[in-house]
N, C-alpha and C positions, 0 to 999 in steps of 0.2 A: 633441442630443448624438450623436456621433459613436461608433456601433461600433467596437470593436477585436479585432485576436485576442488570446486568452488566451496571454500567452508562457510559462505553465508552469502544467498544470492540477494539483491533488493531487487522487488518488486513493489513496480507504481500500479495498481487497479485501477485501469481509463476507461473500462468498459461499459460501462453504467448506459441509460439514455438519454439522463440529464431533464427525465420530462417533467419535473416539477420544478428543476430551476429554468426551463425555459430554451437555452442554449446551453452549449456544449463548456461542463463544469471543467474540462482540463484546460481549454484556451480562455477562462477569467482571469485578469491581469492581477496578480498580487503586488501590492505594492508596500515598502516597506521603508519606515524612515529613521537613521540611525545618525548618531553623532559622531563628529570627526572633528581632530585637532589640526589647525593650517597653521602655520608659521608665517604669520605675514611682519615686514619690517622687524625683525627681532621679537616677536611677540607672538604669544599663542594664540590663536581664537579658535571657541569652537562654531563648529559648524553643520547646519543640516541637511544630509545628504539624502535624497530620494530615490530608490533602485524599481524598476520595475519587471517582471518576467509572470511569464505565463503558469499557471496554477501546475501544469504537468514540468515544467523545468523547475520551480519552486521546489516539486515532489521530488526531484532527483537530485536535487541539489540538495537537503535535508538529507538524503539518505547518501549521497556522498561524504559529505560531512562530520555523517555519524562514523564514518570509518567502511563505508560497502564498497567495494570497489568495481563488483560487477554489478550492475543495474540491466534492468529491461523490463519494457512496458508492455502491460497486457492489456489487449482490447481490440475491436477490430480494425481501427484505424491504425494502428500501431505495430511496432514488430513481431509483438506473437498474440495473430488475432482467435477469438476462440473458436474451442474446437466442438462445444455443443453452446446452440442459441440459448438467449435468458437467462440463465443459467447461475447467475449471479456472480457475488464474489469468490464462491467456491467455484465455480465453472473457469473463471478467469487460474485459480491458482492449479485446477487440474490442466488447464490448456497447455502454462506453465511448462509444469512438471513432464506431461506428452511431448512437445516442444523438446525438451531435452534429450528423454527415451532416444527420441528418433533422430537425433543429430548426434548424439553422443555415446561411447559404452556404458555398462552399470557403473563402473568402479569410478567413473566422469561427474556424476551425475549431482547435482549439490547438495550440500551435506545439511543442508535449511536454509529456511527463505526467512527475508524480513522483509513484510507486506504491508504498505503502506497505501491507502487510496487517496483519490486525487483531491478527495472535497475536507482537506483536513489545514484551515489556512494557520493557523494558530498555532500547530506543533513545533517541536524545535528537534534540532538534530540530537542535543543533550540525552532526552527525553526518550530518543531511539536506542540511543547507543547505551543505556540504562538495560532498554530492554533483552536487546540482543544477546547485554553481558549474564542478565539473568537467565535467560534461558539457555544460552549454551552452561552456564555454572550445573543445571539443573536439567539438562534435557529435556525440557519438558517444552509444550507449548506456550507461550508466555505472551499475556494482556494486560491492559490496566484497567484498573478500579479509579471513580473518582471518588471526591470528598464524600458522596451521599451512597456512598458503595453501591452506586449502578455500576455493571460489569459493562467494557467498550472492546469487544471483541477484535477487532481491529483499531490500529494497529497490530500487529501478531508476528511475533518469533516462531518458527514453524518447524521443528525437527523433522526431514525425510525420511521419514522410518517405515518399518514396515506398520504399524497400527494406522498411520494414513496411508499409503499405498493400498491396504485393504480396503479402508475406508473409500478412498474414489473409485475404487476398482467396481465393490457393489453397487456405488451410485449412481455411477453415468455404465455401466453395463446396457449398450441394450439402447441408449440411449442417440439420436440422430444426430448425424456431426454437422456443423455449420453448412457445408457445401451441400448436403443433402436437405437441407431447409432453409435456403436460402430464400427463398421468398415468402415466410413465415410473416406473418402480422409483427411489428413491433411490438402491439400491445398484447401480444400474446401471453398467456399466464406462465410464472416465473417454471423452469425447467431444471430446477437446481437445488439440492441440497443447501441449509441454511450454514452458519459458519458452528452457530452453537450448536447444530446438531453435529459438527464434523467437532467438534472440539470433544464434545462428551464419549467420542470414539477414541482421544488419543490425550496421553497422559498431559495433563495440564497444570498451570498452576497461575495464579491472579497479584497481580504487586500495585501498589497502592500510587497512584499518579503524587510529584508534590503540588501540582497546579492543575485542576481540573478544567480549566479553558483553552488548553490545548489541545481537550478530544472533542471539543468543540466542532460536529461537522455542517457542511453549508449545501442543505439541499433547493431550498428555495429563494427565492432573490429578498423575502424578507432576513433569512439567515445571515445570507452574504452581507450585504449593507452593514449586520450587526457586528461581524467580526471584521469590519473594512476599521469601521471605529476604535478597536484594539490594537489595527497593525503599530 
């Protein structure tokens, strides 16, 4: 069988510390209640069904959905833990991308990521697969805007290119890899380039969300509670 590259890898970001919501925001239970028709004695009814899964199966299931078919989760409890502390969301997608380099040749390597983190309970796979289509139509890196045209950096359509590649390359240069600061402070100060500043290194472009409560994210247990009320 013939290798191929990945033409759009999904990525869940678990790596956070969760220290504003308290506990750890990829094992909160999403719970969701949807309508189903039963056929009882010759007759329809409907009926309501309650499903529940953990905010990181949630995330991958969303991006299943949307049509990804390669998934993996980043963060240190997870399959590809990072490779510089703090580091943030961009820290998690260069760990990614390293990750790759070094299990795979160039020409393997995936051709863009759709990056999705874990505290987004509201999104819908719809809503991804929007995304993905616009940015590969456009190469570009690709976000949504909501109604009040605040920019939500993530979610993010993310082309491998070389203007990121250069981009990570100057940022973590230099930079201490997980195993060499392993016993760094949690609270230590963030060690990572922001996403907007990686954005404004690589061709981008903004599309307009149709429902602005799906970038809805849940950092604190006031947040969560809020969007439990919408499932």
């Amino acid at each position: 069988m013939t290798l191929q590259a990945i033409d759009c890898l999904g990525v869940v970001l678990a790596g956070g510390l969760s220290s504003r919501m308290g506990e750890d925001k990829s094992q909160l239970i999403h719970q969701k209640l949807s309508r189903q028709k039963l056929s009882h004695q010759n007759k329809s009814v409907n009926s309501s069904v309650r499903s529940e899964m953990s905010m990181l199966d949630f995330s991958k299931q969303l991006l299943s959905d949307a049509g990804i078919k390669n998934i993996v989760i980043s963060g240190d409890n997870h399959e590809i833990p990072d490779c510089v502390t703090q580091a943030g969301p961009v820290g998690g997608i260069y760990s990614v991308l390293a990750h790759y380099l070094a299990h795979s040749p160039e020409h393997l390597q995936p051709k863009a990521l759709l990056i999705l983190p874990v505290d987004l309970p509201l999104m819908t796979a719809s809503a991804l697969a929007q995304l993905r289509l616009k940015g590969e139509l456009s190469n570009k890196a690709t976000f949504f805007s909501d109604s009040q045209n605040q920019r939500h950096h993530i979610p993010l359509y993310l082309p491998n290119n070389a203007f990121l590649s250069m981009f990570l390359t100057q940022a973590f240069c230099g930079k201490k890899t997980h195993t060499s600061s392993k016993n760094s402070s949690k609270h230590s100060s963030k060690n990572g380039p922001s996403i907007r500043s990686m954005l404004e290194n690589v061709p981008h472009q903004v599309i307009s969300s149709q429902n602005s409560k799906i970038l809805m994210n849940t950092n604190t247990p006031q947040q969560w509670q809020q969007a439990q009320k919408q499932f």
